[in-house]
C-alpha positions in Angstrom: -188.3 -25.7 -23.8 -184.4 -25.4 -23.4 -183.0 -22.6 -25.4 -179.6 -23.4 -24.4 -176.9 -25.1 -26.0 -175.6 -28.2 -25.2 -173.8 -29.1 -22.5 -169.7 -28.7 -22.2 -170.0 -25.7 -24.6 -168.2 -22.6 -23.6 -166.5 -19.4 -24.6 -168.2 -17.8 -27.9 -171.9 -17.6 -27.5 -173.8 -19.1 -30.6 -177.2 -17.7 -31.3 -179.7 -20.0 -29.1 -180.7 -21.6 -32.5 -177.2 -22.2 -33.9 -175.5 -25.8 -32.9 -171.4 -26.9 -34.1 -171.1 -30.9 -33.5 -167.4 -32.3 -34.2 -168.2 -36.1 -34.7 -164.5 -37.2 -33.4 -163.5 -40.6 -35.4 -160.5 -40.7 -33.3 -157.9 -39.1 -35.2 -158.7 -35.4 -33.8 -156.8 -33.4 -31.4 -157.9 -31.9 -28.3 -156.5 -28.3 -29.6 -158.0 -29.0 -33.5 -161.7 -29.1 -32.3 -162.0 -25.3 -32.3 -160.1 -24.4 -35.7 -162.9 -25.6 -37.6 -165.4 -23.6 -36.4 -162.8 -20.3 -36.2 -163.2 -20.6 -32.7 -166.8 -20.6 -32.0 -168.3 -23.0 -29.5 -168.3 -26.3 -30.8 -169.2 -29.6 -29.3 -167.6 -32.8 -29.8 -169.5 -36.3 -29.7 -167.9 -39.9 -30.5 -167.6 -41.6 -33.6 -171.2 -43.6 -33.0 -173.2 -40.6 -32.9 -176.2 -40.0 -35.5 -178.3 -37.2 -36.3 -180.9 -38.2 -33.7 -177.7 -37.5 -30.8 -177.3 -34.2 -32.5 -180.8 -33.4 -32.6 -181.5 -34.3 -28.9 -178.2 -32.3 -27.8 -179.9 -29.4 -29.7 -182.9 -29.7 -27.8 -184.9 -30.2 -31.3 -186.7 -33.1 -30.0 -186.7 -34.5 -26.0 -185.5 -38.0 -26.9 -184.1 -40.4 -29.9 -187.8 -41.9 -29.8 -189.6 -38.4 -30.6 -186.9 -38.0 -33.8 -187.4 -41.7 -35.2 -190.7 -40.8 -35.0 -190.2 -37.6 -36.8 -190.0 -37.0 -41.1 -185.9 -36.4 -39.8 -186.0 -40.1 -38.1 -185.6 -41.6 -41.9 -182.1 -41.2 -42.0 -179.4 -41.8 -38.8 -176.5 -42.0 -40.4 -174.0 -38.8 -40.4 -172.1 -39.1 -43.7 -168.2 -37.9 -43.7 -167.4 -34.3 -44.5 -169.5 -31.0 -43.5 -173.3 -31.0 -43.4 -175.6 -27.8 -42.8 -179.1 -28.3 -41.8 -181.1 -24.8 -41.3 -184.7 -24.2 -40.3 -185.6 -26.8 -38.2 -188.3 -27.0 -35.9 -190.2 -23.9 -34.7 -187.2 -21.8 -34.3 -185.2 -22.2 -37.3 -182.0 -24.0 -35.4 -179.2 -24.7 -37.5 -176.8 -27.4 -37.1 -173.4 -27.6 -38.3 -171.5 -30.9 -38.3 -168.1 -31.9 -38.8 -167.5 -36.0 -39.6 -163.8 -35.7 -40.1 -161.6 -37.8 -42.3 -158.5 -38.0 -42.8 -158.1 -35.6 -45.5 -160.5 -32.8 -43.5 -157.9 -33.5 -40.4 -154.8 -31.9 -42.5 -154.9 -29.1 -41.8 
């Protein structure tokens, strides 16, 4: 099982179960993608991602087959604004995820 974060995340070290996902809709920064976490490790994905992306970059499941599959697979969209899921799978991860407008990009 990997225990590590995603790939492309550096600096801060998370807790192996905790997992920041900027879902960039093309208005954000190089330099902004930080400041919403406070600096923790944060990884950003493009504007077509859905949960099962995030869930396989978390290393909940293996593939987007094994999450479709899952009670999670019922809903794929990522809705706009902040969304915290906690205690999923085995280990509790969390993921945190960021879907930007432009109202959250004001900063």
């Amino acid at each position: 099982m990997n225990l590590k974060p995603p790939a492309g995340i550096v600096g801060i070290e998370l807790p192996i179960n905790e997992f920041n996902f900027i879902i960039d809709n093309g208005n954000l920064r190089d330099d902004e993608a930080g400041v919403f976490f406070d600096g923790e490790p944060v990884q950003v994905l493009d504007k077509s991602a859905t949960f099962a992306d995030l869930f396989v970059a978390a290393g909940v499941f293996g593939s987007k087959s094994q999450f479709r599959k899952s009670k999670w697979g019922e809903n794929l969209m990522i809705s706009e604004g902040w969304t915290d899921i906690e205690g999923i799978g085995k280990l509790n991860k969390r993921i945190t995820v960021l879907k930007p407008t432009s109202a959250n990009l004001e900063i």
